[in-house]
PyMOL commands that place a pseudoatom at each C-alpha (Angstrom):
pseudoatom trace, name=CA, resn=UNK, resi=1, chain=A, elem=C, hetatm=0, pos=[-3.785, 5.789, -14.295]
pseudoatom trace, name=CA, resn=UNK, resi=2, chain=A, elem=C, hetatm=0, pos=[-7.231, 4.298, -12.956]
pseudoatom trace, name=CA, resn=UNK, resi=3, chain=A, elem=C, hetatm=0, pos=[-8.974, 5.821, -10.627]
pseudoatom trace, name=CA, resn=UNK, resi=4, chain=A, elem=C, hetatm=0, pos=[-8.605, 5.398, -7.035]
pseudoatom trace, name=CA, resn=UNK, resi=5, chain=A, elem=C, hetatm=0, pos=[-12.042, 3.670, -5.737]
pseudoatom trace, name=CA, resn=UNK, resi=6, chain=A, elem=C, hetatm=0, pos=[-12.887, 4.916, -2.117]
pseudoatom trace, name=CA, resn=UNK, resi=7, chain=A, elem=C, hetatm=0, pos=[-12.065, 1.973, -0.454]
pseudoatom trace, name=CA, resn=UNK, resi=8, chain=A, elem=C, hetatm=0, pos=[-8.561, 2.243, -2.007]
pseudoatom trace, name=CA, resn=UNK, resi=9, chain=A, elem=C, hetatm=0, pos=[-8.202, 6.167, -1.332]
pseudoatom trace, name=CA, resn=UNK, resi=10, chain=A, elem=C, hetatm=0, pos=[-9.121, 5.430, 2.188]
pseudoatom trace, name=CA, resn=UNK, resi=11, chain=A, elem=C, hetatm=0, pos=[-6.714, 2.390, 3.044]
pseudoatom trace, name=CA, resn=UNK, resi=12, chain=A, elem=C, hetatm=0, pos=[-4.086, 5.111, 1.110]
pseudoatom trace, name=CA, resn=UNK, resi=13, chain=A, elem=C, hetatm=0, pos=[-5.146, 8.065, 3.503]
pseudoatom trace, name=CA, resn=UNK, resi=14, chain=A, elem=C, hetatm=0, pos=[-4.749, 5.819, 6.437]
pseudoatom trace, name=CA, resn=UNK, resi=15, chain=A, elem=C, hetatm=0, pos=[-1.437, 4.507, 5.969]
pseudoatom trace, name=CA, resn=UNK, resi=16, chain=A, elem=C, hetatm=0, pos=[-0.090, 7.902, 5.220]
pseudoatom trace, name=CA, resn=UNK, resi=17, chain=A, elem=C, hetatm=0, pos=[-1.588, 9.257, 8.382]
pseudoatom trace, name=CA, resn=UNK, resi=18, chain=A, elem=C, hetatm=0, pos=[-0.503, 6.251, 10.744]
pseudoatom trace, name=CA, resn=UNK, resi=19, chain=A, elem=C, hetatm=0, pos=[3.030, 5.393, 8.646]
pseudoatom trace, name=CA, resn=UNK, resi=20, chain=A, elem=C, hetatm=0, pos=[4.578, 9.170, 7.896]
pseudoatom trace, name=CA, resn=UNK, resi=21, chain=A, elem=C, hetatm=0, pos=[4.072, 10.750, 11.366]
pseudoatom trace, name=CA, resn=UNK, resi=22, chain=A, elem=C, hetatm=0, pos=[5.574, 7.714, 13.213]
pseudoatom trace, name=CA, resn=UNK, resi=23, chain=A, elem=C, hetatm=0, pos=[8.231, 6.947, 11.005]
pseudoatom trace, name=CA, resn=UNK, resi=24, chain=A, elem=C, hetatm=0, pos=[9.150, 10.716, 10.431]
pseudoatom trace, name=CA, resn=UNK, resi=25, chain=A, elem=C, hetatm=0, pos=[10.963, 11.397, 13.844]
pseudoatom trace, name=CA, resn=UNK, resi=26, chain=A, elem=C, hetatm=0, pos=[12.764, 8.015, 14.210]
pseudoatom trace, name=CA, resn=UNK, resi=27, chain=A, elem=C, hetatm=0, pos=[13.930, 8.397, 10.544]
pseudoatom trace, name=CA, resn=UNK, resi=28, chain=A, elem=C, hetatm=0, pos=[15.203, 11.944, 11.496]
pseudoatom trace, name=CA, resn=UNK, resi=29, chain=A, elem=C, hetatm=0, pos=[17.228, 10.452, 14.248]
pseudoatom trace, name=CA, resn=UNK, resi=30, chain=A, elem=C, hetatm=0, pos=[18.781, 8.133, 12.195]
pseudoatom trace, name=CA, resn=UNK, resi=31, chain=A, elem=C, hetatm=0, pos=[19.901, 10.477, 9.783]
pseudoatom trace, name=CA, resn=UNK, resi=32, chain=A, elem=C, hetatm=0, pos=[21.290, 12.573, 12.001]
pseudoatom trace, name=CA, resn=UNK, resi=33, chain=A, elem=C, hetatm=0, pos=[22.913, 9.705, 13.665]
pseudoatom trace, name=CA, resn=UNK, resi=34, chain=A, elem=C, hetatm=0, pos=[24.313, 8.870, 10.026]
pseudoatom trace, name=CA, resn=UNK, resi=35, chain=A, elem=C, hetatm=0, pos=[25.466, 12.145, 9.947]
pseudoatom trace, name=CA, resn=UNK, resi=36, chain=A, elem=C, hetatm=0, pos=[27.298, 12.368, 12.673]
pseudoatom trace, name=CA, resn=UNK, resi=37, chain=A, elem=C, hetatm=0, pos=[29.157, 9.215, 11.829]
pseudoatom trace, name=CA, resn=UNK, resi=38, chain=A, elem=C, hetatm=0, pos=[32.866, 9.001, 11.294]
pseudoatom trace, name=CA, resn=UNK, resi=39, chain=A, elem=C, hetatm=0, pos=[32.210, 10.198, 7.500]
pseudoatom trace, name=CA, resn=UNK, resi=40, chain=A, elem=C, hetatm=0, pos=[31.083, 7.065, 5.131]
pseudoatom trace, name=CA, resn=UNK, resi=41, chain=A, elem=C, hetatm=0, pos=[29.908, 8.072, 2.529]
pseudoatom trace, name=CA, resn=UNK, resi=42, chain=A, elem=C, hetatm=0, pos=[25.962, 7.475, 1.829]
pseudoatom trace, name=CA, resn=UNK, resi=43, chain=A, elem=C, hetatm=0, pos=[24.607, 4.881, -0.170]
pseudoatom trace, name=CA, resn=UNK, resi=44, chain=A, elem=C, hetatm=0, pos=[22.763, 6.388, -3.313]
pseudoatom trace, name=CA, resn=UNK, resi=45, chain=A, elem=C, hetatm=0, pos=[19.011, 6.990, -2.558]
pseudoatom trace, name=CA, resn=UNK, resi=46, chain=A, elem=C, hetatm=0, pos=[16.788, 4.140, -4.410]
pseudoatom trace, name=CA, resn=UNK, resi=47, chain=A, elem=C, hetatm=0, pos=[14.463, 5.402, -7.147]
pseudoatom trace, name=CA, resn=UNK, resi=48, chain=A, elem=C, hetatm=0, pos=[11.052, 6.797, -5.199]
pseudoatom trace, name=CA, resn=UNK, resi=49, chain=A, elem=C, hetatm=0, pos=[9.003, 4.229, -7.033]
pseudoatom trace, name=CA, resn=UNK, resi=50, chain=A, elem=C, hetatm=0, pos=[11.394, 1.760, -5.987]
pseudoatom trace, name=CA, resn=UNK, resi=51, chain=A, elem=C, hetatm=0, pos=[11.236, 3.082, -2.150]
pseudoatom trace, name=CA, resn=UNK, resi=52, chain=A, elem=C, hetatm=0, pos=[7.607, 3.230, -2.379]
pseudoatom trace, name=CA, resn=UNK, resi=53, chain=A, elem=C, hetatm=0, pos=[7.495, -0.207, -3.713]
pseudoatom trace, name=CA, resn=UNK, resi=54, chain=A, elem=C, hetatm=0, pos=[9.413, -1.380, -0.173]
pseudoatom trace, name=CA, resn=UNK, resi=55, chain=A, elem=C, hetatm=0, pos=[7.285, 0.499, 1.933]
pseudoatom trace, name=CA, resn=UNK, resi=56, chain=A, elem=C, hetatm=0, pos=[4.281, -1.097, 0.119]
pseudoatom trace, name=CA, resn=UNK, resi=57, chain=A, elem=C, hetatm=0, pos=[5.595, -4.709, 0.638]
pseudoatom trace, name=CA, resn=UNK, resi=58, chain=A, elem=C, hetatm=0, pos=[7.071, -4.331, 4.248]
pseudoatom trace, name=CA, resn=UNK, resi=59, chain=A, elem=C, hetatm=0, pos=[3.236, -2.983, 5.334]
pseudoatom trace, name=CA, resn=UNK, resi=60, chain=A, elem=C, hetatm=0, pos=[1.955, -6.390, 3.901]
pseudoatom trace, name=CA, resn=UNK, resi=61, chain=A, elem=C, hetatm=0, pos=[-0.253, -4.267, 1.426]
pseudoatom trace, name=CA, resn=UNK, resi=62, chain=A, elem=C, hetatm=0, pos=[-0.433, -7.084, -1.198]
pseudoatom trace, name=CA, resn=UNK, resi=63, chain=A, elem=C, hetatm=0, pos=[-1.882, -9.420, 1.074]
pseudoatom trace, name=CA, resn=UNK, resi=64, chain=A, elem=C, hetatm=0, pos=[-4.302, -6.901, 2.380]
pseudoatom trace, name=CA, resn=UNK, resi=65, chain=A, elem=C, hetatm=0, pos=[-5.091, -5.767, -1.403]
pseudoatom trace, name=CA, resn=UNK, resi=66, chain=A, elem=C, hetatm=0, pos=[-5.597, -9.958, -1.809]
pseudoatom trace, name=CA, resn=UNK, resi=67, chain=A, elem=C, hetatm=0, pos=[-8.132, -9.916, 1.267]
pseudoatom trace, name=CA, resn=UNK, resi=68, chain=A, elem=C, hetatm=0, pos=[-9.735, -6.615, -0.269]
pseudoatom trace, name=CA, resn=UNK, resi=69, chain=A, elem=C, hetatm=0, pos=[-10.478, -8.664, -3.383]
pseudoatom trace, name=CA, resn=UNK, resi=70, chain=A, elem=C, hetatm=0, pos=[-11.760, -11.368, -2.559]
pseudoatom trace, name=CA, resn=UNK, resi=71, chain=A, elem=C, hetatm=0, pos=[-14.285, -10.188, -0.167]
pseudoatom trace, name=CA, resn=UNK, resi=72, chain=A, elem=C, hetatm=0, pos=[-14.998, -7.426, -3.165]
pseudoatom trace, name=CA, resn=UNK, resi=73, chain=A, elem=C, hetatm=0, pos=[-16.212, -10.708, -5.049]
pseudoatom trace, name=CA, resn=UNK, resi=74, chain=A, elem=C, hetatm=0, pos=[-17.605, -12.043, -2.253]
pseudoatom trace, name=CA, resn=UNK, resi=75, chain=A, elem=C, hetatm=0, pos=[-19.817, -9.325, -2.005]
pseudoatom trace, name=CA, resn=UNK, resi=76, chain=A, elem=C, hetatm=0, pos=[-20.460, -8.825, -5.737]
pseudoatom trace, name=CA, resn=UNK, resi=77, chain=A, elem=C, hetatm=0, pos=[-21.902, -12.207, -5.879]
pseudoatom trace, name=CA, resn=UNK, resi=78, chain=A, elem=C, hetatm=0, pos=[-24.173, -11.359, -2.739]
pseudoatom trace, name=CA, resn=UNK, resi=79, chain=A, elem=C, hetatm=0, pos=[-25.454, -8.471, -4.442]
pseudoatom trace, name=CA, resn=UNK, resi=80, chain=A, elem=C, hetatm=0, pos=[-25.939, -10.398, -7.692]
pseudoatom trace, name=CA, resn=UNK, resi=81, chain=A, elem=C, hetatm=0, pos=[-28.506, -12.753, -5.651]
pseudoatom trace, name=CA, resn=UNK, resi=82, chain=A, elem=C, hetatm=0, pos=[-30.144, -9.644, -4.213]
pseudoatom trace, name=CA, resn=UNK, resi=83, chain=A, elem=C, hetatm=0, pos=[-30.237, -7.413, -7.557]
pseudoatom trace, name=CA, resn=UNK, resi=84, chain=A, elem=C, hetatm=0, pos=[-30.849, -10.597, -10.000]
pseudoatom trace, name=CA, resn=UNK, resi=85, chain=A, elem=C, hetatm=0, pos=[-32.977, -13.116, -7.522]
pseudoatom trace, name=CA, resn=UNK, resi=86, chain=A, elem=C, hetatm=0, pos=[-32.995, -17.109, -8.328]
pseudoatom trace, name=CA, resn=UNK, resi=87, chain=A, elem=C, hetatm=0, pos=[-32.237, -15.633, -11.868]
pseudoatom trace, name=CA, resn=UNK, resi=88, chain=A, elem=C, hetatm=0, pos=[-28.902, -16.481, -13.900]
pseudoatom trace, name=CA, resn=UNK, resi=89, chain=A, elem=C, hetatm=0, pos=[-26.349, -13.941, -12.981]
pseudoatom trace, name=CA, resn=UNK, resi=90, chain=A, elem=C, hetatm=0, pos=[-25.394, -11.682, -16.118]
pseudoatom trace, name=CA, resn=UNK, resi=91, chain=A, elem=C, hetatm=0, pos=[-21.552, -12.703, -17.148]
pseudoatom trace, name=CA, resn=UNK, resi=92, chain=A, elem=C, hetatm=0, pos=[-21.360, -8.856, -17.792]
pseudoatom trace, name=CA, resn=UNK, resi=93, chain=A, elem=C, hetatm=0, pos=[-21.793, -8.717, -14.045]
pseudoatom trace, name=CA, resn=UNK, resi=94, chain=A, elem=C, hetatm=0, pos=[-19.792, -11.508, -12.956]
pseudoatom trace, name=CA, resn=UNK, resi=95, chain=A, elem=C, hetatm=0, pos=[-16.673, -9.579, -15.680]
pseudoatom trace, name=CA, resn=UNK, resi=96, chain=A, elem=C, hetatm=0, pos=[-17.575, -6.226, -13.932]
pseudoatom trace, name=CA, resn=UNK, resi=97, chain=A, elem=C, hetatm=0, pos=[-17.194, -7.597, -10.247]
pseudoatom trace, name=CA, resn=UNK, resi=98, chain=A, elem=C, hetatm=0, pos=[-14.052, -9.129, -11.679]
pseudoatom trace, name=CA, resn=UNK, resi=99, chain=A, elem=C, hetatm=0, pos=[-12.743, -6.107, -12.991]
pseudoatom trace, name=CA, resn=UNK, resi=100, chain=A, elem=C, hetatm=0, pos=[-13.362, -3.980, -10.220]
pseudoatom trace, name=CA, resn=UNK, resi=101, chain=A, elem=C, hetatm=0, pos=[-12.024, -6.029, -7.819]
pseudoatom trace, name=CA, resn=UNK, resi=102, chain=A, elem=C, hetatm=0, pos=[-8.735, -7.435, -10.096]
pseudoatom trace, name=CA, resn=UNK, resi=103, chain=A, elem=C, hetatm=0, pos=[-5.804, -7.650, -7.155]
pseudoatom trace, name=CA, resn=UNK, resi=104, chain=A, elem=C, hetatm=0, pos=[-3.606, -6.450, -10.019]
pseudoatom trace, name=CA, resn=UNK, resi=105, chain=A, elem=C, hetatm=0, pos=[-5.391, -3.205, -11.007]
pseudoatom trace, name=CA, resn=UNK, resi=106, chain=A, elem=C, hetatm=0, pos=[-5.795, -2.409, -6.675]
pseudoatom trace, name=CA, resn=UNK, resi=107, chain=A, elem=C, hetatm=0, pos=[-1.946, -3.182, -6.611]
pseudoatom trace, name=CA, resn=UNK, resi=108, chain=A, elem=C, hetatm=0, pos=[-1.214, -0.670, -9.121]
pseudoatom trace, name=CA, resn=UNK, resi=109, chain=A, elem=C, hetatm=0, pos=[-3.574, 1.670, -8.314]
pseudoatom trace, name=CA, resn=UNK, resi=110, chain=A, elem=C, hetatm=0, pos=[-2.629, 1.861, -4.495]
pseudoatom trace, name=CA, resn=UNK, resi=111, chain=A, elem=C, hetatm=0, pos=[1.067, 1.752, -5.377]
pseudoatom trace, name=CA, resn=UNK, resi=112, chain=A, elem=C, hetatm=0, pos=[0.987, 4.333, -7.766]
pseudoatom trace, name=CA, resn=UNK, resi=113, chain=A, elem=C, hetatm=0, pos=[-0.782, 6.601, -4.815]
pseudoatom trace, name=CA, resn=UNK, resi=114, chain=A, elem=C, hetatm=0, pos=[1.271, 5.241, -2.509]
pseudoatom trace, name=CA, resn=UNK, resi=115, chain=A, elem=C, hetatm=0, pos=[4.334, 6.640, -4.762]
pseudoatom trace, name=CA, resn=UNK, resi=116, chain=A, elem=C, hetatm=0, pos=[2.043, 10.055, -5.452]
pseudoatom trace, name=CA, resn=UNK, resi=117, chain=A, elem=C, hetatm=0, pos=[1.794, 10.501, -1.294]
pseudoatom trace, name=CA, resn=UNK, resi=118, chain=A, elem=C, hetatm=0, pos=[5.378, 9.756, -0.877]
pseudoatom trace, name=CA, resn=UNK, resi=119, chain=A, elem=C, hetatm=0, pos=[6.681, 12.264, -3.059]
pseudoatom trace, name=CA, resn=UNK, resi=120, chain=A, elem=C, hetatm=0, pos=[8.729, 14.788, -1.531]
pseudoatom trace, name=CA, resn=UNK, resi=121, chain=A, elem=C, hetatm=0, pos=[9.204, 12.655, 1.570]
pseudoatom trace, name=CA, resn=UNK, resi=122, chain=A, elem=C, hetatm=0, pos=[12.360, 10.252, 2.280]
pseudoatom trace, name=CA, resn=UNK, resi=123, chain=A, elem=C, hetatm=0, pos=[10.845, 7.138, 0.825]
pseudoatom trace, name=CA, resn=UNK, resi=124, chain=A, elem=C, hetatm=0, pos=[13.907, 5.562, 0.923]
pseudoatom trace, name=CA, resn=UNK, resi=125, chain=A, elem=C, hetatm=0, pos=[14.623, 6.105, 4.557]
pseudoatom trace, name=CA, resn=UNK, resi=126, chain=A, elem=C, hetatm=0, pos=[10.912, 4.977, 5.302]
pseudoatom trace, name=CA, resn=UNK, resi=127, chain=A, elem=C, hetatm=0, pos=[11.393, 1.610, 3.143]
pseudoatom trace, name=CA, resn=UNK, resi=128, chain=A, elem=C, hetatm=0, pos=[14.809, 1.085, 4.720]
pseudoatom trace, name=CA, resn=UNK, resi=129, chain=A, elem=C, hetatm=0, pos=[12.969, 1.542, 8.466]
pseudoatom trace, name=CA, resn=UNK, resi=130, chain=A, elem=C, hetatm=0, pos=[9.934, -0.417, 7.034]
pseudoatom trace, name=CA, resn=UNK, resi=131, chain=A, elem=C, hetatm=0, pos=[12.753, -3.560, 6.136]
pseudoatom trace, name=CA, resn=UNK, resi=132, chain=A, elem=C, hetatm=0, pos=[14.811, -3.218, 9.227]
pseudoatom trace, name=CA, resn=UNK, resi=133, chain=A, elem=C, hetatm=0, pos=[14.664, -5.740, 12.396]
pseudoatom trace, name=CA, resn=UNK, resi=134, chain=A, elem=C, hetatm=0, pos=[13.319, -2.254, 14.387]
pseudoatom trace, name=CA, resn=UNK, resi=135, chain=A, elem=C, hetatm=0, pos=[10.334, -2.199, 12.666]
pseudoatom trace, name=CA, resn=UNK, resi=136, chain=A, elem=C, hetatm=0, pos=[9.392, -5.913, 12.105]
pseudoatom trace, name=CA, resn=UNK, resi=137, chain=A, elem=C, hetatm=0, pos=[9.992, -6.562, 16.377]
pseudoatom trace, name=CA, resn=UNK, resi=138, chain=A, elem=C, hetatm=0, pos=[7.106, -3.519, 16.768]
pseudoatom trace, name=CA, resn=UNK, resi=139, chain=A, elem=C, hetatm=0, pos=[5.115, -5.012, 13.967]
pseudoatom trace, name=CA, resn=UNK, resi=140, chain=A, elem=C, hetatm=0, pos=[5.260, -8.310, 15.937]
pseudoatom trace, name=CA, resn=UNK, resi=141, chain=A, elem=C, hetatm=0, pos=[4.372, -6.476, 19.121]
for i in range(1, 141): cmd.bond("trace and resi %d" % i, "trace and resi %d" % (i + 1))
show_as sticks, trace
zoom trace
């Protein structure tokens, strides 16, 4: 697994610290409501990567992951000017800018944390709160 840059082990940290402790008391509620219900049966909990994978897309992380990478190459090509002057740019740098900053490699690499940070917790409550008409009207708010 590639290693998480700062920028991505940040955004990670963040989420978990703003998502987890809000979600955590109105997912306990709804359990317990569940619980208390007139005895349906649960459905089966999805796969964590699968839960993850929810939360991930109902926080709008791909688009945010898209705006991270294109102002990563944004940048890369400012600091090209400033490292190389009126000189041709490298392609080695222009690959290594596009490497670093490849939306699919931040994807995977802040899903698979995402996943890591998860563990142990009710993912799959947190994606189904993350998908419900609840959360999208505070979202909106």
């Amino acid at each position: 697994m590639p290693r998480l840059t700062s920028r991505a082990a940040a955004l990670v940290a963040l989420l978990v610290a703003l998502v987890v402790p809000v979600l955590t008391p109105v997912l306990s509620a709804a359990q317990e409501g569940a619980a208390a219900g007139a005895g349906a049966s649960a459905p089966a909990e999805a796969p964590a990567a699968e839960a993850a994978r929810r939360v991930f897309e109902a926080l709008l992380l791909p688009g945010i992951i898209d705006v991270l990478s294109r102002e990563g190459i944004i940048q890369g090509e400012e600091m090209a000017g400033q490292i190389f002057g009126a000189g041709p740019i490298p392609p080695e740098w222009t690959d290594l800018v596009a490497r670093i900053h490849d939306p699919g490699v931040m994807e995977r690499t802040l899903l698979a944390a995402l996943t890591q940070e998860l563990a142990g917790r009710d993912a799959a409550a947190m994606a189904a709160f993350t998908t419900s008409a609840t959360e999208r009207s505070v979202r909106r708010a």
